[in-house]
Backbone as XML, in Angstrom:
<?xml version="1.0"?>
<chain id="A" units="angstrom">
  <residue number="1" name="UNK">
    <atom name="N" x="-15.735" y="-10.855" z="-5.688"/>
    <atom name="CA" x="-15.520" y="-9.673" z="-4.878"/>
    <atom name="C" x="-16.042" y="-8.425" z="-5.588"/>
  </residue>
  <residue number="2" name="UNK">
    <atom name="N" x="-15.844" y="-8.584" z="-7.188"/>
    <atom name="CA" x="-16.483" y="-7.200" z="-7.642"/>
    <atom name="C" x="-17.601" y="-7.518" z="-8.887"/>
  </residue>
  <residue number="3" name="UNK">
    <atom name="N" x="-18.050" y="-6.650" z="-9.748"/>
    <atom name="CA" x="-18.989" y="-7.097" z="-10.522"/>
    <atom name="C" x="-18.015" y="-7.542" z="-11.776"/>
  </residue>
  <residue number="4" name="UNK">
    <atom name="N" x="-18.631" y="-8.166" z="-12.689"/>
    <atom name="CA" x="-17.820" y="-8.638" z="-13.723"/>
    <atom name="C" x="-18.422" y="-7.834" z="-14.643"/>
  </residue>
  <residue number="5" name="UNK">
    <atom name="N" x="-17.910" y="-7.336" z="-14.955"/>
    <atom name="CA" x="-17.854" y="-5.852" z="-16.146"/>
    <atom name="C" x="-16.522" y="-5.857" z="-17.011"/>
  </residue>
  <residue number="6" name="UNK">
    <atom name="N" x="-16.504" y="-4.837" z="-17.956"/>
    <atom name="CA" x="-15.645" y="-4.717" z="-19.340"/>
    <atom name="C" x="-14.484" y="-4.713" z="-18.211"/>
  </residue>
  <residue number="7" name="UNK">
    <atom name="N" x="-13.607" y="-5.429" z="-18.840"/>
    <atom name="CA" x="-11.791" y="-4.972" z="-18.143"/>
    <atom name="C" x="-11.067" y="-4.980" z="-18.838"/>
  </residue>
  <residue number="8" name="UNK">
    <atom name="N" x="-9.726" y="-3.892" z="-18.896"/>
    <atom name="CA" x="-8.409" y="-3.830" z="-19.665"/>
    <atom name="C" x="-7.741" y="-4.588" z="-19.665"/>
  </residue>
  <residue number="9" name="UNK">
    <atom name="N" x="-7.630" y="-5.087" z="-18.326"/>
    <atom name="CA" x="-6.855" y="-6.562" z="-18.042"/>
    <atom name="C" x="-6.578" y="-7.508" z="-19.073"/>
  </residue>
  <residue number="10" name="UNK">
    <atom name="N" x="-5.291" y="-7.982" z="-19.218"/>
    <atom name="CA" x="-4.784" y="-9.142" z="-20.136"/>
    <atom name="C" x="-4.383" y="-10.273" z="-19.219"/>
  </residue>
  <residue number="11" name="UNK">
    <atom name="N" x="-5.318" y="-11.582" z="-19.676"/>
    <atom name="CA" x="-4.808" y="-12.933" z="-18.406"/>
    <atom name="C" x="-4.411" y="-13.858" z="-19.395"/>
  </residue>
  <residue number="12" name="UNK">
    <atom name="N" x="-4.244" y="-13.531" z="-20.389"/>
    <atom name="CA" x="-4.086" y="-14.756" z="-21.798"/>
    <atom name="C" x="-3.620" y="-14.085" z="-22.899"/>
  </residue>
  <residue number="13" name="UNK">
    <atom name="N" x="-2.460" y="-13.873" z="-22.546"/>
    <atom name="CA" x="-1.539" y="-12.982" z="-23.634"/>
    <atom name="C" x="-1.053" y="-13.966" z="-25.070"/>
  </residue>
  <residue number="14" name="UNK">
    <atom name="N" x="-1.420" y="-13.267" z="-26.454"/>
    <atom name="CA" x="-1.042" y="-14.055" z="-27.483"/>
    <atom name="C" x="0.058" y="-14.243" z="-27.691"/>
  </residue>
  <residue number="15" name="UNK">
    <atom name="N" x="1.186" y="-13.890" z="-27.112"/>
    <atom name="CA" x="2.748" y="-13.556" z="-27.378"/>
    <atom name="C" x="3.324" y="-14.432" z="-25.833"/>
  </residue>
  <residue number="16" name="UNK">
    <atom name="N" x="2.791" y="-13.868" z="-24.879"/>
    <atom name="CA" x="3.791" y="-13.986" z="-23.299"/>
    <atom name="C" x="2.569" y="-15.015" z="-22.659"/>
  </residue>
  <residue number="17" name="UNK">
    <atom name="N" x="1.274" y="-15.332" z="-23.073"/>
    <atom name="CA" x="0.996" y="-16.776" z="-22.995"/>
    <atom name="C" x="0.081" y="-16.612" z="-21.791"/>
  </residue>
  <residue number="18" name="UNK">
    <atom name="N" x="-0.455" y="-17.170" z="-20.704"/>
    <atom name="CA" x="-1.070" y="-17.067" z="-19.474"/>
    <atom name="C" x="-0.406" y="-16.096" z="-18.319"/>
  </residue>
  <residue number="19" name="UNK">
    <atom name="N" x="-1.152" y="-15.446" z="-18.000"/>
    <atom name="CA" x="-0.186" y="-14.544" z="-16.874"/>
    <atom name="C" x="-1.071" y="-14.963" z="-15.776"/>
  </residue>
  <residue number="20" name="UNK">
    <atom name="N" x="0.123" y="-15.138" z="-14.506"/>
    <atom name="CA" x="-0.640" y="-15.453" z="-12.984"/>
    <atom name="C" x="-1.151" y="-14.648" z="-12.462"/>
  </residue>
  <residue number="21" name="UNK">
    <atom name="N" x="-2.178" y="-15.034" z="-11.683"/>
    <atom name="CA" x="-3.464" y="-14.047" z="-11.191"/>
    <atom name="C" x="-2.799" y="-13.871" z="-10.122"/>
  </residue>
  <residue number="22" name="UNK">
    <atom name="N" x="-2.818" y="-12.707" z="-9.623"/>
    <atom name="CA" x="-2.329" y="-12.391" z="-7.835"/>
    <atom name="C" x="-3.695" y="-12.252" z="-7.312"/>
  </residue>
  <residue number="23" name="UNK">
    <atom name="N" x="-3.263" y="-12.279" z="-6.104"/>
    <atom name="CA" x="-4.590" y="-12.119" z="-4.976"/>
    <atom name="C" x="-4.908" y="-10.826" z="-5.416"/>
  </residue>
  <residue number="24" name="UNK">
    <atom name="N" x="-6.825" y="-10.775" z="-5.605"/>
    <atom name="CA" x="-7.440" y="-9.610" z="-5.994"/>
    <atom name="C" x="-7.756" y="-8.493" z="-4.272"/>
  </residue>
  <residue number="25" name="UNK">
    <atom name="N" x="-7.784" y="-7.652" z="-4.589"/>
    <atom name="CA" x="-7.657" y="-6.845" z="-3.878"/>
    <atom name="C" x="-8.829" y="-5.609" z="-3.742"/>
  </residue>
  <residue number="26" name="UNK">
    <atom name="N" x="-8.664" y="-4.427" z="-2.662"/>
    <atom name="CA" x="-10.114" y="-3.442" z="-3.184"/>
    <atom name="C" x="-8.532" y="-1.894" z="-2.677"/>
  </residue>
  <residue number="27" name="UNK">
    <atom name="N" x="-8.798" y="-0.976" z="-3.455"/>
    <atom name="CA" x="-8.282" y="0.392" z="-2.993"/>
    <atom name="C" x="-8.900" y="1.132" z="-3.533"/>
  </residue>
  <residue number="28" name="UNK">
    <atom name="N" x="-9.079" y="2.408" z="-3.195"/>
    <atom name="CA" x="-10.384" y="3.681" z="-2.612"/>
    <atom name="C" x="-9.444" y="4.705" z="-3.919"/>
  </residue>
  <residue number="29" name="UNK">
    <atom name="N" x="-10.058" y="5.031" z="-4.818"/>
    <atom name="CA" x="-9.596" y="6.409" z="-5.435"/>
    <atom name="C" x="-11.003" y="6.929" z="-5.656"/>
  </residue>
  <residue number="30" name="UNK">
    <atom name="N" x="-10.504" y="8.219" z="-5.169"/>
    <atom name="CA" x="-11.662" y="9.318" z="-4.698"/>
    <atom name="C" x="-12.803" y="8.834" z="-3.765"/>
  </residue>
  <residue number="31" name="UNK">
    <atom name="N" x="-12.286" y="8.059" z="-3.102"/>
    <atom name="CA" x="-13.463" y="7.860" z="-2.122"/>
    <atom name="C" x="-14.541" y="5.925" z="-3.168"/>
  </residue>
  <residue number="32" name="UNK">
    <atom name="N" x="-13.853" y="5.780" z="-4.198"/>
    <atom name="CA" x="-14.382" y="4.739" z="-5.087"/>
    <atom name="C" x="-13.907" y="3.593" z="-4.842"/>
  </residue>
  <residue number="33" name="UNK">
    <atom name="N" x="-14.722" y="2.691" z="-4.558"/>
    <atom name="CA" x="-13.699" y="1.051" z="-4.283"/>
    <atom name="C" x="-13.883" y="0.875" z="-6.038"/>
  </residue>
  <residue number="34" name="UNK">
    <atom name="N" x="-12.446" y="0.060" z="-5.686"/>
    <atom name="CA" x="-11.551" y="-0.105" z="-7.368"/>
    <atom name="C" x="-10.942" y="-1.833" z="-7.019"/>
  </residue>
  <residue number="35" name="UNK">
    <atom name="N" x="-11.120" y="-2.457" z="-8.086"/>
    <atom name="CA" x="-10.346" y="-3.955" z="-7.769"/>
    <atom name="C" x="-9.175" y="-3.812" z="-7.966"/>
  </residue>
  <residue number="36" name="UNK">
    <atom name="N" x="-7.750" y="-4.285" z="-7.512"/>
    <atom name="CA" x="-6.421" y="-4.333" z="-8.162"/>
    <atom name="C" x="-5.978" y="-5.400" z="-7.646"/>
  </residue>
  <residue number="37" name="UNK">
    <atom name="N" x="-5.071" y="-5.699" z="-7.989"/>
    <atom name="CA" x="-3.945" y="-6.815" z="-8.143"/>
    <atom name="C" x="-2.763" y="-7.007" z="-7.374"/>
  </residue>
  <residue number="38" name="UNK">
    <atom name="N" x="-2.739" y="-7.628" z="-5.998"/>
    <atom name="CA" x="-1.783" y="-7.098" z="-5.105"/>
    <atom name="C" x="-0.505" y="-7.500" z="-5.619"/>
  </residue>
  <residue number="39" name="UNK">
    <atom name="N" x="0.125" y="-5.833" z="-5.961"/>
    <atom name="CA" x="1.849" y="-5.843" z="-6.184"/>
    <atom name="C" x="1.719" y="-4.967" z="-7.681"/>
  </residue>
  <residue number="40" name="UNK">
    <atom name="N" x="0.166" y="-4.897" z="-8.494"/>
    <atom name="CA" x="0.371" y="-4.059" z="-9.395"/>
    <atom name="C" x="0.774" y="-3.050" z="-9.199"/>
  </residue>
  <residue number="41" name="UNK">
    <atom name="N" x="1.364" y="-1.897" z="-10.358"/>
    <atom name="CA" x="1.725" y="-0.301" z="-10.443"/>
    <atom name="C" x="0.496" y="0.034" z="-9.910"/>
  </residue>
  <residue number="42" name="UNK">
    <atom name="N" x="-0.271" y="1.029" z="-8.877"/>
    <atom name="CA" x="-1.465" y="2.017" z="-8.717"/>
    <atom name="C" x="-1.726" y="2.091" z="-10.132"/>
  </residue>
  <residue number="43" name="UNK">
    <atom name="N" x="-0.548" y="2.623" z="-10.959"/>
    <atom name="CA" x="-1.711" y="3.384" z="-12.857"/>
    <atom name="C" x="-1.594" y="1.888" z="-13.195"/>
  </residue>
  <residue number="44" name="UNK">
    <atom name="N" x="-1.204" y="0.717" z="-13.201"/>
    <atom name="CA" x="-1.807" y="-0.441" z="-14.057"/>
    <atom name="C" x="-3.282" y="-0.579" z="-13.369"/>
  </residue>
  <residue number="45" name="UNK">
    <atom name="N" x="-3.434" y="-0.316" z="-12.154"/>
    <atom name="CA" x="-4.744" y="-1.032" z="-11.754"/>
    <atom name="C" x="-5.391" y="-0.011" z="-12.057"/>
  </residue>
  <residue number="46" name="UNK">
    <atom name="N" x="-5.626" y="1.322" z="-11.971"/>
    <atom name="CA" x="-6.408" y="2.323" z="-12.383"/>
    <atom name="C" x="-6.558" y="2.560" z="-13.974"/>
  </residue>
  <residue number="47" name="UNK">
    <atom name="N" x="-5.925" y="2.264" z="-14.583"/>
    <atom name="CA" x="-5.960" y="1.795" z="-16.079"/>
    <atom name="C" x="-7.071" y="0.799" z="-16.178"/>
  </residue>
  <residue number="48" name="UNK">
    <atom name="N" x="-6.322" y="0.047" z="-15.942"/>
    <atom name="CA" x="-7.465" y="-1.044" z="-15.852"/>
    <atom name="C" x="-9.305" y="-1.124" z="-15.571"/>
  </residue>
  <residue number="49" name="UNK">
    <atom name="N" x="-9.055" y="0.125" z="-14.457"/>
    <atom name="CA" x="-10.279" y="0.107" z="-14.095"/>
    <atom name="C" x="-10.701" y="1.613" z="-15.092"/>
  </residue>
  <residue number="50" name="UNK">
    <atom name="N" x="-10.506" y="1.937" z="-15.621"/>
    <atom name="CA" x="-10.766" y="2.593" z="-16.920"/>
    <atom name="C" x="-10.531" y="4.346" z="-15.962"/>
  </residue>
  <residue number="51" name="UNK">
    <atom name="N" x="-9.832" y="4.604" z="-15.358"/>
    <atom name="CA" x="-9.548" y="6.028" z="-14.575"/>
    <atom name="C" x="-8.252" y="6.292" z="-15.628"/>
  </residue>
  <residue number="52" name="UNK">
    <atom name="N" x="-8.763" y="7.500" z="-16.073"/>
    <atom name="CA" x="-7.255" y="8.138" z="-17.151"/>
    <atom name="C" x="-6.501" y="9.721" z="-16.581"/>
  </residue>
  <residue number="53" name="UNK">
    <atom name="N" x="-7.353" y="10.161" z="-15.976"/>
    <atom name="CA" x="-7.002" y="11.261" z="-15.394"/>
    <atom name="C" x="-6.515" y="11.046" z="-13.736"/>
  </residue>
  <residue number="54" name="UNK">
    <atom name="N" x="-5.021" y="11.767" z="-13.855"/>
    <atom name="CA" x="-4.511" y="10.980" z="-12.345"/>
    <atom name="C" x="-3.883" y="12.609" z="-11.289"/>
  </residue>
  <residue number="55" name="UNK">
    <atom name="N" x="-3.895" y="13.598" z="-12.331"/>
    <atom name="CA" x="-3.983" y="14.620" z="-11.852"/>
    <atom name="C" x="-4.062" y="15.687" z="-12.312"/>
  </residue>
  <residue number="56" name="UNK">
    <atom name="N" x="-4.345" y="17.168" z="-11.664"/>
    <atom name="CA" x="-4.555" y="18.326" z="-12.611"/>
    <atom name="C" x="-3.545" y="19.343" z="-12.260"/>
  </residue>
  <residue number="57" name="UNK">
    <atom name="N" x="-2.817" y="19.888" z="-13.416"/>
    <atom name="CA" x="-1.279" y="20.817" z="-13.533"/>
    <atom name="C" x="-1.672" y="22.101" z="-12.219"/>
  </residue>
  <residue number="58" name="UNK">
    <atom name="N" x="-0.538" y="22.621" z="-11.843"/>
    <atom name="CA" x="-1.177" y="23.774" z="-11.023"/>
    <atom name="C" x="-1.027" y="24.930" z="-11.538"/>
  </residue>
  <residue number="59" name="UNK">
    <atom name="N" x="-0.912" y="25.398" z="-12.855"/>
    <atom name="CA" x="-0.753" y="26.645" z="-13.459"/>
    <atom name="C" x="-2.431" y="26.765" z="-14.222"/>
  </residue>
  <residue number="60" name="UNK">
    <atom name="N" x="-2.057" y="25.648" z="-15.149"/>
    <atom name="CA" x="-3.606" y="25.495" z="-15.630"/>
    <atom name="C" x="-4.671" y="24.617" z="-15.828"/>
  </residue>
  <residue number="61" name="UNK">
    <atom name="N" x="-4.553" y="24.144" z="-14.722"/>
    <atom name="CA" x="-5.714" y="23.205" z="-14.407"/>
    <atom name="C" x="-5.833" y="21.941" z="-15.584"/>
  </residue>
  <residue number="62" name="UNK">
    <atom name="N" x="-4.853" y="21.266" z="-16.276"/>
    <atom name="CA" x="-4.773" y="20.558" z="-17.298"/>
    <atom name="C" x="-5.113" y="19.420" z="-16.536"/>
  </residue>
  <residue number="63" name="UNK">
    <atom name="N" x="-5.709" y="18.189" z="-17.381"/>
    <atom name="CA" x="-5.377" y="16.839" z="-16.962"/>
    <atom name="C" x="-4.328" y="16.519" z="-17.196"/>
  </residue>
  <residue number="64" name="UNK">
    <atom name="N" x="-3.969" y="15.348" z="-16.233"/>
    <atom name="CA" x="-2.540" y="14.419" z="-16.748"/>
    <atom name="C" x="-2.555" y="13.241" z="-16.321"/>
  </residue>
  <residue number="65" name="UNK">
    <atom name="N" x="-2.154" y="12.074" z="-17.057"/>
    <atom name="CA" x="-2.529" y="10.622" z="-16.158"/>
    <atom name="C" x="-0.834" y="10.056" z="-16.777"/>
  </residue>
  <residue number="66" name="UNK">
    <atom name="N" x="-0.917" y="9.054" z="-17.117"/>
    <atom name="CA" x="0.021" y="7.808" z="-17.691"/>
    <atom name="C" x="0.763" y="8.172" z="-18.744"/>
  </residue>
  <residue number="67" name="UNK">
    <atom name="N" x="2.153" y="9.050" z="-18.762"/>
    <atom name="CA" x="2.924" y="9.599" z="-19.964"/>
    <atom name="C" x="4.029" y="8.405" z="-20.336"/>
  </residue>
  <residue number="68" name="UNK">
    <atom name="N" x="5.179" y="8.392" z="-19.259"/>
    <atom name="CA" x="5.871" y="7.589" z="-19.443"/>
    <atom name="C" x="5.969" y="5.725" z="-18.896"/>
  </residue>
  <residue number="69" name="UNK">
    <atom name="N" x="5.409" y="6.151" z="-17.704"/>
    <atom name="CA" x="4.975" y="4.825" z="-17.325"/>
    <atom name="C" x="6.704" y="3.954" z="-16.395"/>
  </residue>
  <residue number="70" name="UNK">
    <atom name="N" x="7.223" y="4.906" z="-16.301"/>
    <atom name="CA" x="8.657" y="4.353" z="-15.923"/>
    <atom name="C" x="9.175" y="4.615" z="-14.455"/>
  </residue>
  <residue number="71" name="UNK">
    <atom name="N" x="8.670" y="6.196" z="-13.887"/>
    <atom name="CA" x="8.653" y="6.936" z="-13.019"/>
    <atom name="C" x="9.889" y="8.411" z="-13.358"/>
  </residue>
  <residue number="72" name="UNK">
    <atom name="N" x="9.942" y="8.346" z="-14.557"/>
    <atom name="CA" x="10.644" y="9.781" z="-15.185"/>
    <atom name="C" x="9.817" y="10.960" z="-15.006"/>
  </residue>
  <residue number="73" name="UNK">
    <atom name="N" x="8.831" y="11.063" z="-15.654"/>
    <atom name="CA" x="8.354" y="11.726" z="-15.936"/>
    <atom name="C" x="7.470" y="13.198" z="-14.642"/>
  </residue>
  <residue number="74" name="UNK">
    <atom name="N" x="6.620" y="12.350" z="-13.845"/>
    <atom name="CA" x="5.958" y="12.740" z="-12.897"/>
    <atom name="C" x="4.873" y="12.804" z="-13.154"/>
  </residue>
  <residue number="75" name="UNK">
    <atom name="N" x="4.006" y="12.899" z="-14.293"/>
    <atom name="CA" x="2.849" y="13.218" z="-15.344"/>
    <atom name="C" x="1.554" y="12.368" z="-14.193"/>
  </residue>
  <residue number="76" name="UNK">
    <atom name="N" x="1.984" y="11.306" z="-13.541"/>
    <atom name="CA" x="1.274" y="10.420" z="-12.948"/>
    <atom name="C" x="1.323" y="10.722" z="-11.698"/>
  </residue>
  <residue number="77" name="UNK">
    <atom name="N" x="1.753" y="11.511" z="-10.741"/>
    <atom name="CA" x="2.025" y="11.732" z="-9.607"/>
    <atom name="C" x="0.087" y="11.687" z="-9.067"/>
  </residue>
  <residue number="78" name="UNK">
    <atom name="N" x="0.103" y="11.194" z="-8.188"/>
    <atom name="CA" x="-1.227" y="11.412" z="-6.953"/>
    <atom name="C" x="-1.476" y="10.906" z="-5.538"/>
  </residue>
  <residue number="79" name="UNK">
    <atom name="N" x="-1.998" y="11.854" z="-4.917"/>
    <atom name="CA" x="-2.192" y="11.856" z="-3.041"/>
    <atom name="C" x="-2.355" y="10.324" z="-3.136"/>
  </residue>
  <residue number="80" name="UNK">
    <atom name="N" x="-1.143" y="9.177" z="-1.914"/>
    <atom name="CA" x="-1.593" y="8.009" z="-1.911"/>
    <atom name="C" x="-1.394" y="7.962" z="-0.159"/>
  </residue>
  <residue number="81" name="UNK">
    <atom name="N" x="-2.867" y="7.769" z="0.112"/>
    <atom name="CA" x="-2.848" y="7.579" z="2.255"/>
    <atom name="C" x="-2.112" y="8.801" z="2.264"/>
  </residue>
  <residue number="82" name="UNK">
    <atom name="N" x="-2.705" y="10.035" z="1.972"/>
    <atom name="CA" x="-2.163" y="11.369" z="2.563"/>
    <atom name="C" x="-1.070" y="12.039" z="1.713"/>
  </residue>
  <residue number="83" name="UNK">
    <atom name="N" x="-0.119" y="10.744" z="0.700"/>
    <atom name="CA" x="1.245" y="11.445" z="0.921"/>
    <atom name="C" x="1.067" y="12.213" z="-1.111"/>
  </residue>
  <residue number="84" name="UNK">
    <atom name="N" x="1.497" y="13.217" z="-0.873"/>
    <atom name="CA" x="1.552" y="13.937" z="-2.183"/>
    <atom name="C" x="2.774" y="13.561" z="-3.018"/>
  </residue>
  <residue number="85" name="UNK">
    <atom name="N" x="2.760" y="13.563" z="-4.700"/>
    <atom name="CA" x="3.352" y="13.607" z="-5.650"/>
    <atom name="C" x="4.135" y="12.230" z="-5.394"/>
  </residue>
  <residue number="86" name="UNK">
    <atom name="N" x="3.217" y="11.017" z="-5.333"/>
    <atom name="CA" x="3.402" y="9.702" z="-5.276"/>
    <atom name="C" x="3.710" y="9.106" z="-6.953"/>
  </residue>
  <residue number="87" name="UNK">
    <atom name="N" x="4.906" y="8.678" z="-7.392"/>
    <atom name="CA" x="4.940" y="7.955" z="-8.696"/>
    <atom name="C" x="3.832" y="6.852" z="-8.999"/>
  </residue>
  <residue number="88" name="UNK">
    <atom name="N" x="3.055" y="6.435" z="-9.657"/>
    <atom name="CA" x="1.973" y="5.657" z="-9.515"/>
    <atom name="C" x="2.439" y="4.442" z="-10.225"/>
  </residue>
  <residue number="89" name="UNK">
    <atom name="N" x="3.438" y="5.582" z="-10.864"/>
    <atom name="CA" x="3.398" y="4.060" z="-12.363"/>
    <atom name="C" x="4.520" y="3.305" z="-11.463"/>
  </residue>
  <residue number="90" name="UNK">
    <atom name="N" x="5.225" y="3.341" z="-10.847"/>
    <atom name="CA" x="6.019" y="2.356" z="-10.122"/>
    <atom name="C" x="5.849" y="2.118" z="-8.222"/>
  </residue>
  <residue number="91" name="UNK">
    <atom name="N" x="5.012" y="2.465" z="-8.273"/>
    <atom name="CA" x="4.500" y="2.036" z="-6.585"/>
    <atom name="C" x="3.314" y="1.045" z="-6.688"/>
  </residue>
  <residue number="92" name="UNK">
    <atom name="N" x="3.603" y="0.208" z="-5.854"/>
    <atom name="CA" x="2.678" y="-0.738" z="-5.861"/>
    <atom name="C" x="1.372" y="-0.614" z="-5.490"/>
  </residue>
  <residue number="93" name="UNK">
    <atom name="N" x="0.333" y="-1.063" z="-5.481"/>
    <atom name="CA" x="-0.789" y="-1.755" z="-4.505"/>
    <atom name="C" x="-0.289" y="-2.186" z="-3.537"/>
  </residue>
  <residue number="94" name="UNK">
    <atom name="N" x="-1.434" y="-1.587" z="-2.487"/>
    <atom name="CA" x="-1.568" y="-2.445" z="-1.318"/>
    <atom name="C" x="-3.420" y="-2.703" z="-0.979"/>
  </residue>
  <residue number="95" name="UNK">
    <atom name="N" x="-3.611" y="-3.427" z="-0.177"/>
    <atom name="CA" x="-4.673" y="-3.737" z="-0.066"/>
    <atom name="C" x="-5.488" y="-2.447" z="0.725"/>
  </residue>
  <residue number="96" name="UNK">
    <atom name="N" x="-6.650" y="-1.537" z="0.819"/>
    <atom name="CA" x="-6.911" y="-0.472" z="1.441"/>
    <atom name="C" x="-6.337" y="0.639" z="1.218"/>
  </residue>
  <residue number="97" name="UNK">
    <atom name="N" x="-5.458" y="0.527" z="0.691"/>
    <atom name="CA" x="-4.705" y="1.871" z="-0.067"/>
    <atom name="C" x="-5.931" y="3.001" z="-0.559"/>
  </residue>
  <residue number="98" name="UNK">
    <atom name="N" x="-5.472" y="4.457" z="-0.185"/>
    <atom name="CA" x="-6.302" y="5.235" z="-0.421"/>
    <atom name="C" x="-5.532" y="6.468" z="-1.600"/>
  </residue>
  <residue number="99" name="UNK">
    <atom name="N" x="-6.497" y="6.491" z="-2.445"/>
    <atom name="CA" x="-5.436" y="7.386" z="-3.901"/>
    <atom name="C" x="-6.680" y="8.158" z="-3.680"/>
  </residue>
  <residue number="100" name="UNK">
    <atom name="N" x="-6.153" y="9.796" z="-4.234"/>
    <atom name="CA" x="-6.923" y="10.960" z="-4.464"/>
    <atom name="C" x="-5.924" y="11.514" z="-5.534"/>
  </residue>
  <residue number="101" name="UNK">
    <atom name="N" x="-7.125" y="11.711" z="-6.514"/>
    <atom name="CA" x="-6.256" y="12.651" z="-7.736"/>
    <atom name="C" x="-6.060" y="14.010" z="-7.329"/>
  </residue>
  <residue number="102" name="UNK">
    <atom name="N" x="-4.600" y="14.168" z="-8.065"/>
    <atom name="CA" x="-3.901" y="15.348" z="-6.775"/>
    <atom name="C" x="-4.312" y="16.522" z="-8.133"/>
  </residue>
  <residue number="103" name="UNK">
    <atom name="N" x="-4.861" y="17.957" z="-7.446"/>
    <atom name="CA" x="-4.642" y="19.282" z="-7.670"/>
    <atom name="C" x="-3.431" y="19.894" z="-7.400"/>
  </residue>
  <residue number="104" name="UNK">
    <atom name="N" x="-2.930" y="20.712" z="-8.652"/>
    <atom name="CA" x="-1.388" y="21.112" z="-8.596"/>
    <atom name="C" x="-0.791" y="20.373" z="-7.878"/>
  </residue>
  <residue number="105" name="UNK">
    <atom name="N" x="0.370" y="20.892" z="-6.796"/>
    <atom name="CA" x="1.571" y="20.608" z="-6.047"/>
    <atom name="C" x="1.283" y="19.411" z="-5.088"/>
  </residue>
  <residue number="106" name="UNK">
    <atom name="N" x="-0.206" y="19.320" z="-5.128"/>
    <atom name="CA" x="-0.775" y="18.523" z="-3.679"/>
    <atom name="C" x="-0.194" y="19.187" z="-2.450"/>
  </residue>
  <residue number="107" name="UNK">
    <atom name="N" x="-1.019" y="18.473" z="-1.719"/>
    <atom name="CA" x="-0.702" y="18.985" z="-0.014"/>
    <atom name="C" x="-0.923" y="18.020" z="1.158"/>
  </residue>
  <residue number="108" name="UNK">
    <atom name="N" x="-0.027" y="18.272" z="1.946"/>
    <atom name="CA" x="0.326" y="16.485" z="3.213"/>
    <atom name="C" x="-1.219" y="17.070" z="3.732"/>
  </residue>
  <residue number="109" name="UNK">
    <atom name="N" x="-1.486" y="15.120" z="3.698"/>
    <atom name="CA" x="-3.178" y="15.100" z="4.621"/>
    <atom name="C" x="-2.767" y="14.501" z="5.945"/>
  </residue>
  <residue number="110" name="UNK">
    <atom name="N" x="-1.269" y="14.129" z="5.884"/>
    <atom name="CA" x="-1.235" y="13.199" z="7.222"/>
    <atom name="C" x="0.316" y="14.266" z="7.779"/>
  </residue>
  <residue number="111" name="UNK">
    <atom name="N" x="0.260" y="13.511" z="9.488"/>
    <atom name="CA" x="1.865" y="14.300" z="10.132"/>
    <atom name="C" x="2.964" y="13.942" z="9.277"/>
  </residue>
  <residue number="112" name="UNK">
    <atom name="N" x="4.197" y="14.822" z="9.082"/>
    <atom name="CA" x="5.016" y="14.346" z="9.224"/>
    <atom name="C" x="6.147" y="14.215" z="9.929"/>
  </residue>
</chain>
């Protein structure tokens, strides 16, 4: 489904041993088809696909991607199918899922 290129991905862990493959998948950040792993975190699969920057502060335009990784923090928040200040590190994949790295506060793309 995608090209076979460098990946972060671990399928043969030296400690926790073989890990099961889930059905591979495609979701859109910035308009980019990205492979993921249906049921991964959004930041495991964007990790993976080597994306580190997941959004920019709204005071001063800072990057911010993957701090805590738990959903404490917010550091990871980004537009997912419209909806703003989405936890990444604990929301799943879905298949077609659309992520945009959010500027400051973000803003709704869809009704609510």
């Amino acid at each position: 489904m995608f090209n076979k290129g460098p990946s972060l991905r671990v399928f043969d862990h030296p400690i926790l041993g073989k890990m099961e493959r889930r059905e591979q998948i495609a979701i859109y950040v910035d308009g980019k088809k990205i492979p993921a792993y249906q049921g991964d975190p959004i930041a495991a699969s964007l990790a993976a696909a080597g994306i580190k920057v997941f959004r920019f502060t709204s005071n001063r335009d800072e990057p911010r991607g993957i701090f805590c990784a738990i959903g404490r923090c917010t550091d990871c928040v980004m537009t997912v199918n419209g909806e703003p200040n989405v936890r990444t590190c604990v929301t799943p994949v879905e298949a077609g899922m659309k992520i945009e790295t959010q500027k400051g506060l973000g803003r709704w793309q869809k009704k609510i």
